[in-house]
C-alpha positions, -999 to 999 in steps of 0.1 A, spaced: -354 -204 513 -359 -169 522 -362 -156 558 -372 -123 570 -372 -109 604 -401 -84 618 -394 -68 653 -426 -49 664 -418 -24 695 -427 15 699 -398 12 726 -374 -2 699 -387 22 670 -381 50 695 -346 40 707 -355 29 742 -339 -4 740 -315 -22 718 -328 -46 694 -305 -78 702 -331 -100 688 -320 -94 655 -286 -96 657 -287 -134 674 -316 -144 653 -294 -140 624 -267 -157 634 -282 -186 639 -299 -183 612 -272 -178 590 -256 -210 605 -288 -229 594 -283 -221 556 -308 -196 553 -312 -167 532 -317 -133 555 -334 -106 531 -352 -82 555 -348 -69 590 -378 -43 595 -389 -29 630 -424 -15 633 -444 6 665 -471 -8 681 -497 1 658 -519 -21 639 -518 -6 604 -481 -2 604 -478 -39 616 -505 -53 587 -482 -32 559 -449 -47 577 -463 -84 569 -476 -72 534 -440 -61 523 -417 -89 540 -444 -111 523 -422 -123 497 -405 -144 515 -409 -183 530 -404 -180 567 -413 -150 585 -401 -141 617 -420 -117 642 -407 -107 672 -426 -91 704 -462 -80 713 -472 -110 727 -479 -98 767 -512 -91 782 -515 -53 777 -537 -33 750 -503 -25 734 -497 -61 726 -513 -65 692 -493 -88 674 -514 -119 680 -542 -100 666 -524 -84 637 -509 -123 628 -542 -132 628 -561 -106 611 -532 -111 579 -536 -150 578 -579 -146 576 -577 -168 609 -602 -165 641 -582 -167 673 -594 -191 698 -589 -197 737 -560 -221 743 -566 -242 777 -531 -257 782 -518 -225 778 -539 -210 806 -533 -233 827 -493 -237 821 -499 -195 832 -516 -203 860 -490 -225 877 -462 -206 866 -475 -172 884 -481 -195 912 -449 -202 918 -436 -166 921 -465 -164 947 -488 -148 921 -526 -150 904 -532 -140 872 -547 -109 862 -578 -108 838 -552 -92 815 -535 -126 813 -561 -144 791 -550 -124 766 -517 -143 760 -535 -171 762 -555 -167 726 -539 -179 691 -548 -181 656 -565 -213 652 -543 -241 637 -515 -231 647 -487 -249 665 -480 -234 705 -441 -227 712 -440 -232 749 -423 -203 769 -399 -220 796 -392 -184 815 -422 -163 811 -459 -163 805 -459 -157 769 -463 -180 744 -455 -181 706 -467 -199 682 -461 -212 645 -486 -202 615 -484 -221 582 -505 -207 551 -503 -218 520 -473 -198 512 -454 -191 546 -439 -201 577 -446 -177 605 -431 -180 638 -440 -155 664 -420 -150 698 -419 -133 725 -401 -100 728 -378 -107 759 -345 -122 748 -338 -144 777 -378 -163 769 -370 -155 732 -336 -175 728 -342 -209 743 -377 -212 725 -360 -202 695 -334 -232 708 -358 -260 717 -385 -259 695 -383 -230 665 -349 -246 649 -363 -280 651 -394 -267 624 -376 -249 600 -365 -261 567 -329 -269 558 -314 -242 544 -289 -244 509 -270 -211 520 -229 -228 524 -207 -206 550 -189 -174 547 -152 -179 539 -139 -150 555 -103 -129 555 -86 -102 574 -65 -77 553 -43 -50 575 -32 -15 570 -44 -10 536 -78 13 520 -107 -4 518 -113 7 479 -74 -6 471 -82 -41 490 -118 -42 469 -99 -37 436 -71 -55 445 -92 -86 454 -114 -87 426 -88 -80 402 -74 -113 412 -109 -133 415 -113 -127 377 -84 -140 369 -107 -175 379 -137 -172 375 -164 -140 361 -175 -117 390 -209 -118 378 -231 -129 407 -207 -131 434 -213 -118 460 -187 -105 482 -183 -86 512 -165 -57 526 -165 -41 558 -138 -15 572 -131 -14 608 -99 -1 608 -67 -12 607 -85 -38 592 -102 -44 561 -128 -78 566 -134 -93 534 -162 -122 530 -173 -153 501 -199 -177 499 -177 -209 502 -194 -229 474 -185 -197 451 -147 -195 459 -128 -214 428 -100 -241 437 -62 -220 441 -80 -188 446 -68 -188 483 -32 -194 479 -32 -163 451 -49 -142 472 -26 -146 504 4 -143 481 -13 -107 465 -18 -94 504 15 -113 515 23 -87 538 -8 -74 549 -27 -109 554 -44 -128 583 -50 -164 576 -95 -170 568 -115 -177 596 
């Protein structure tokens, strides 16, 4: 099951603001079992957003963050729509769940504010808990699409309470991660794999380096590493080794 994450923001693209979407998203979607293949931001701008969804189109679950408030910026409803060959229709509930919220920060609503409130028919609403926006899940006959908010503190506990609960299991088994001291990245790569063969053929295993001096990180699939493979490696980097993770 493959998952790919599309963050749409000129203030992103133009370096503004940090994307922390992406980097939580993935955790936890990483800790669901499921396959990450893209991350892709795009500007606010309808044609770069239509060719975004085009390309991360090969995969099962797509994941669009931001342009979901009540300006003319705020396309993403729109675009979602536009790619699935849905009309967008007028969502009461939502309206009046806007409503009430504004009122309690002593508030009305601005004619603006029906904008959020309009979503590609059939689809399932995500309920914002903190602001006024919205998402929504989209299922065609070859994708998951699950659109939220921009803001991280209304993105993450939607993501929490009711995204997780509609995805599919994933099959993806944990990282099996080591920490290797004082030593080149290249030696630790050929080192490593020098001794992996002596197991099993390196042919679609993935593994994963990543220097950040003094220390080398090296990563496996769990479900890929064979039985006694450990105990050799920690004897080959006996005195360079920090116990896996």
């Amino acid at each position: 099951m493959k998952v790919s994450l599309l963050t749409i923001g000129t203030e992103i693209i133009t370096g503004e603001i940090l994307n922390t979407n992406v980097q939580w998203l993935s955790d936890r979607l990483e800790s669901l079992g499921l396959e990450i293949v893209h991350h892709l931001t795009v500007p606010d701008q309808w044609d770069h957003m239509l060719k975004a969804l085009d390309y991360i189109s090969t995969s099962d679950v797509l994941v669009l963050t931001g342009g979901l408030g009540p300006t003319r910026d705020d396309l993403t409803r729109d675009v979602v729509a536009k790619w699935a060959g849905k009309d967008l229709e007028f969502s009461d509930s939502s309206w009046q769940s806007l409503v009430e919220k504004l009122a309690t920060r002593g508030r009305t609503p601005k004619g603006s504010h029906k904008r959020q409130c309009f979503f590609p028919v059939g689809c399932h609403i995500l309920p914002n808990s903190v602001g006024t926006a919205n998402g929504f899940e989209l299922k065609t006959s070859k994708h998951q699409l699950i659109v939220l908010p921009g803001p991280p503190k209304e993105l993450k506990p939607m993501w929490t309470d009711h995204v997780e609960p509609r995805l599919p299991k994933g099959t993806l088994t944990p990282w099996v991660k080591w920490q290797i001291y004082r030593l080149p990245e290249s030696e630790v790569a050929e080192r490593f794999e020098l001794v992996l063969s002596e197991f099993r053929d390196l042919e679609g295993v993935e593994i994963g380096y990543r220097a950040s001096p003094p220390v080398i990180h090296v990563k496996m699939r769990k479900n890929l590493i064979p039985d006694g493979f450990e105990d050799r490696i920690q004897k080959e980097f006996s005195a360079n080794w920090k116990a896996s993770e």
